[in-house]
SERO-4910 file (N, C-alpha, C, O; in steps of 0.05 Angstrom, whole numbers):
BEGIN
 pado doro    nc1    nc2    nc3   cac1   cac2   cac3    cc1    cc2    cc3    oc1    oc2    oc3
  Unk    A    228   -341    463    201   -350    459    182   -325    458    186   -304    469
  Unk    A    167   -331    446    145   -306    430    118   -310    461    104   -330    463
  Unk    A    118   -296    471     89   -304    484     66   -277    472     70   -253    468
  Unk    A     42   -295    471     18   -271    470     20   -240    479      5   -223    469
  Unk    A     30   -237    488     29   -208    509     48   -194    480     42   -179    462
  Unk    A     77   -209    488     96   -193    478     86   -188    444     97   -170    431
  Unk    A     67   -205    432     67   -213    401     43   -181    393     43   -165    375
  Unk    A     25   -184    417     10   -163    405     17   -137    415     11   -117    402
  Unk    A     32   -136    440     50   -111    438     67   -102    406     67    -79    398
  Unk    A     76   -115    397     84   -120    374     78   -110    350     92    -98    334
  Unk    A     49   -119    350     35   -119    327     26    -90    327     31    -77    307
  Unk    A     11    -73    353      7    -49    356     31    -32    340     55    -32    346
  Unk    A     20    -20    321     40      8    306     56    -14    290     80    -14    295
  Unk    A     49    -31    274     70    -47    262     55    -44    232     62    -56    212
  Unk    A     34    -25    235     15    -20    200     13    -50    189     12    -52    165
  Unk    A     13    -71    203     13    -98    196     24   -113    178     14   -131    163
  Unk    A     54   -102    182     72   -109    165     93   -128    185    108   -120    202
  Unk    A     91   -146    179    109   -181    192    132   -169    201    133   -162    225
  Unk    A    150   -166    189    179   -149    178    180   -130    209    197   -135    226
  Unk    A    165   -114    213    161    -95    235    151   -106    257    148    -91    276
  Unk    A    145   -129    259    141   -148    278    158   -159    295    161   -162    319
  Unk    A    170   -168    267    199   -187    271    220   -168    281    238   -175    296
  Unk    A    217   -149    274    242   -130    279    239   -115    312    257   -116    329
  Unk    A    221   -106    315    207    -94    347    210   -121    363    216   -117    386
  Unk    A    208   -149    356    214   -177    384    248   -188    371    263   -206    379
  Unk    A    249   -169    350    283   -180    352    275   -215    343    278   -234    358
  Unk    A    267   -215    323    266   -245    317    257   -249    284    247   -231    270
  Unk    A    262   -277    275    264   -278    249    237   -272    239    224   -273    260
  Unk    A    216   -265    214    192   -264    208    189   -302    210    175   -321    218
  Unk    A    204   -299    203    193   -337    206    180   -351    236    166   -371    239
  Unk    A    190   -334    252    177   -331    279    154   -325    289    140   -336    306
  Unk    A    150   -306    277    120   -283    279    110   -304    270    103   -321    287
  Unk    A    106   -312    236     97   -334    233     83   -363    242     61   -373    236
  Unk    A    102   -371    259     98   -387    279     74   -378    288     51   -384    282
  Unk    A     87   -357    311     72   -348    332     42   -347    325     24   -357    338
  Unk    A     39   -331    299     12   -327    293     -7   -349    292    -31   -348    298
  Unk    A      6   -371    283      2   -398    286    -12   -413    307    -32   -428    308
  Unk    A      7   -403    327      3   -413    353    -19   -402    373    -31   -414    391
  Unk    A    -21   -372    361    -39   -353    371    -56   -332    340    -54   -310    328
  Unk    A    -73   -357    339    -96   -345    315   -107   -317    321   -102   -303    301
  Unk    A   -118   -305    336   -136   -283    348   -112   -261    339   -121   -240    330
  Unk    A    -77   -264    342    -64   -239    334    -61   -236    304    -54   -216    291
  Unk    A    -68   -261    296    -77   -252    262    -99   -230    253    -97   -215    234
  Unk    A   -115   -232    268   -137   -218    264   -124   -180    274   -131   -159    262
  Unk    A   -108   -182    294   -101   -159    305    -81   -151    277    -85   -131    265
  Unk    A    -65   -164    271    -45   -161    251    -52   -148    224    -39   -132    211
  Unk    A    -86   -165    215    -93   -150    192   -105   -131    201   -106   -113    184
  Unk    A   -118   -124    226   -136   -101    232   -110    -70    236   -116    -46    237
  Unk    A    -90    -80    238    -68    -60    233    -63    -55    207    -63    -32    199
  Unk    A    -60    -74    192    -60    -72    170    -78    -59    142    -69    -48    122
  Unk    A   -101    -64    147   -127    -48    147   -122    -14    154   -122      1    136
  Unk    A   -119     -5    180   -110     21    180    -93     36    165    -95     59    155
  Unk    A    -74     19    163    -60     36    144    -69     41    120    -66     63    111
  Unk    A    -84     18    103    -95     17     80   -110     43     74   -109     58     54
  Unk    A   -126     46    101   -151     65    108   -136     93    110   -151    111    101
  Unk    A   -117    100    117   -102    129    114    -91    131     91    -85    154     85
  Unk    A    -86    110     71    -84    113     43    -96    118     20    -88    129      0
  Unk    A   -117    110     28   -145    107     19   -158    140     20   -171    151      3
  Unk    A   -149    150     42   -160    184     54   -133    193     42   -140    200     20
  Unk    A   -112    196     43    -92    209     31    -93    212     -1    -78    229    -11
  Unk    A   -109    199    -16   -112    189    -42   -144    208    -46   -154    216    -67
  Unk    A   -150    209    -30   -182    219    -29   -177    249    -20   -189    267    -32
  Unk    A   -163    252     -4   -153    284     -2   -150    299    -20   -164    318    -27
  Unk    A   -118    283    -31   -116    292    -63   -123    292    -82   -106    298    -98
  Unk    A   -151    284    -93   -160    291   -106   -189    309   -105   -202    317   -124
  Unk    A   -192    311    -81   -207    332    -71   -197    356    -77   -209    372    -91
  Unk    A   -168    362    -63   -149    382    -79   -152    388   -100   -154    411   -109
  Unk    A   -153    369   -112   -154    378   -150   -120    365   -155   -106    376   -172
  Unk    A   -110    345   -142    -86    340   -152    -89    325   -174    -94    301   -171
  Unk    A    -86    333   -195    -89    323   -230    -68    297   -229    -80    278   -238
  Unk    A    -45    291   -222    -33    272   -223    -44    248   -203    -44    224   -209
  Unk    A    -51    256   -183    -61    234   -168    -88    223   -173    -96    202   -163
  Unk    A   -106    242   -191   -133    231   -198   -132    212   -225   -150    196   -231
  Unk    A   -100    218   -243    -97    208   -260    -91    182   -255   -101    165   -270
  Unk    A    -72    172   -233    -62    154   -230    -81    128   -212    -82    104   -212
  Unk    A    -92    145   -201   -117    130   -190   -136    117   -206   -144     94   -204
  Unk    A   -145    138   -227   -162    126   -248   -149    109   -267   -162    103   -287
  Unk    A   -117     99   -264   -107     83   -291    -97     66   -275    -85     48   -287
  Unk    A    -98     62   -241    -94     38   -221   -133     25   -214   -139      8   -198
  Unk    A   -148     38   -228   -172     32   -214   -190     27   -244   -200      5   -246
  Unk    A   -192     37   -256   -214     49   -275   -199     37   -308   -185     54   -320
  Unk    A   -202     15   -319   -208      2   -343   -206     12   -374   -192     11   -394
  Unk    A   -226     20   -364   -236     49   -388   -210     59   -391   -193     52   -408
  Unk    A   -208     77   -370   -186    103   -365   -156     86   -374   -139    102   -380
  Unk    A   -149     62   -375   -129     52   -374   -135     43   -399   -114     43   -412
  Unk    A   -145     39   -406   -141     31   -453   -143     58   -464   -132     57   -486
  Unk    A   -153     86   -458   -152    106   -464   -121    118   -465   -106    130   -481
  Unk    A   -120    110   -443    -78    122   -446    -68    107   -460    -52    117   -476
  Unk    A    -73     76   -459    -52     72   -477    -58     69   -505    -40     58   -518
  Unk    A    -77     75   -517    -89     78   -540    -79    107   -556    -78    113   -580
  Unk    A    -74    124   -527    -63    146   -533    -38    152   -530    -28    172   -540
  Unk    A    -26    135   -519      5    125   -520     14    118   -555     30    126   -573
  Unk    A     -2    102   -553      4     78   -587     11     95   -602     33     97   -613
  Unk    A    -13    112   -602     -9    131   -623      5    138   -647     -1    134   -670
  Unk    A     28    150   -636     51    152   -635     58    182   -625     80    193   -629
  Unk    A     37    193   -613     41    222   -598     71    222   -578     72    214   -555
  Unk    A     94    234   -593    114    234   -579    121    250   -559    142    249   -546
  Unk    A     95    275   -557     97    288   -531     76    281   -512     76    289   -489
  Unk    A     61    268   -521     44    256   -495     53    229   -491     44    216   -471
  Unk    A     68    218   -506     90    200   -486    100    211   -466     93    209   -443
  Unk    A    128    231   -482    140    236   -462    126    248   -438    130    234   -419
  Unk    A    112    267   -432     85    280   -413     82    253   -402    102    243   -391
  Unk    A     60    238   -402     64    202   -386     81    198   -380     79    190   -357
  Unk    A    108    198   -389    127    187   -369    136    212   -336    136    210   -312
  Unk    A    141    231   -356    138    259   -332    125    254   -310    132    258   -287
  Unk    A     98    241   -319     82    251   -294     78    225   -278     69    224   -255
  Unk    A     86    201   -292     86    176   -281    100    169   -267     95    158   -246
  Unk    A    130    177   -281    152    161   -266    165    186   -264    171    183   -240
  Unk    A    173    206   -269    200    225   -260    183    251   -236    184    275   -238
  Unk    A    166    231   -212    157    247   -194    182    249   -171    184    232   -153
  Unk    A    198    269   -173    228    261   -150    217    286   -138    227    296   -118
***
């Protein structure tokens, strides 16, 4: 049995991911579930974990482009910004076969 205590011990450092919940009380997410259920107020703890992490993502993303990291300002502006995302692929269409390949470089073969 899940009690309050143990659920928000739980939830603490779990970046408000269920999965990491379930796994730190040794029990199914279908449980947590429950629990949250049963105890509304650790929902609120659950997204407010969850939220943090967002928020160090958010600054890690803001870092780098403070840096001047050209790939991460790119990728941000073609996850965020409209414009910026019919521009590439307009410039994709093209048929520019090195600024294809360049887009994929910098998109997908970051290892």
């Amino acid at each position: 049995m899940i009690t309050k205590k143990k659920l928000i011990c739980a939830i603490k450092g779990s970046r408000g991911i269920v999965t990491n919940v379930a796994n730190s009380l040794e029990v199914t997410r279908q449980a947590v579930y429950d629990a949250l259920k049963k105890f509304p107020d650790c929902s609120v703890l659950l997204a407010d974990e969850k939220d943090k992490l967002n928020t160090k993502a958010r600054n890690v993303i803001g870092d780098a482009i403070d840096d001047n990291d050209v790939s991460t300002a790119k990728w941000y502006l073609g996850t965020t910004d409209q414009e910026f995302r019919q521009k590439q692929d307009i410039e994709l269409v093209s048929g520019d076969i090195a600024a294809w390949k360049k887009y994929r470089e910098e998109r997908f073969d970051k290892s």
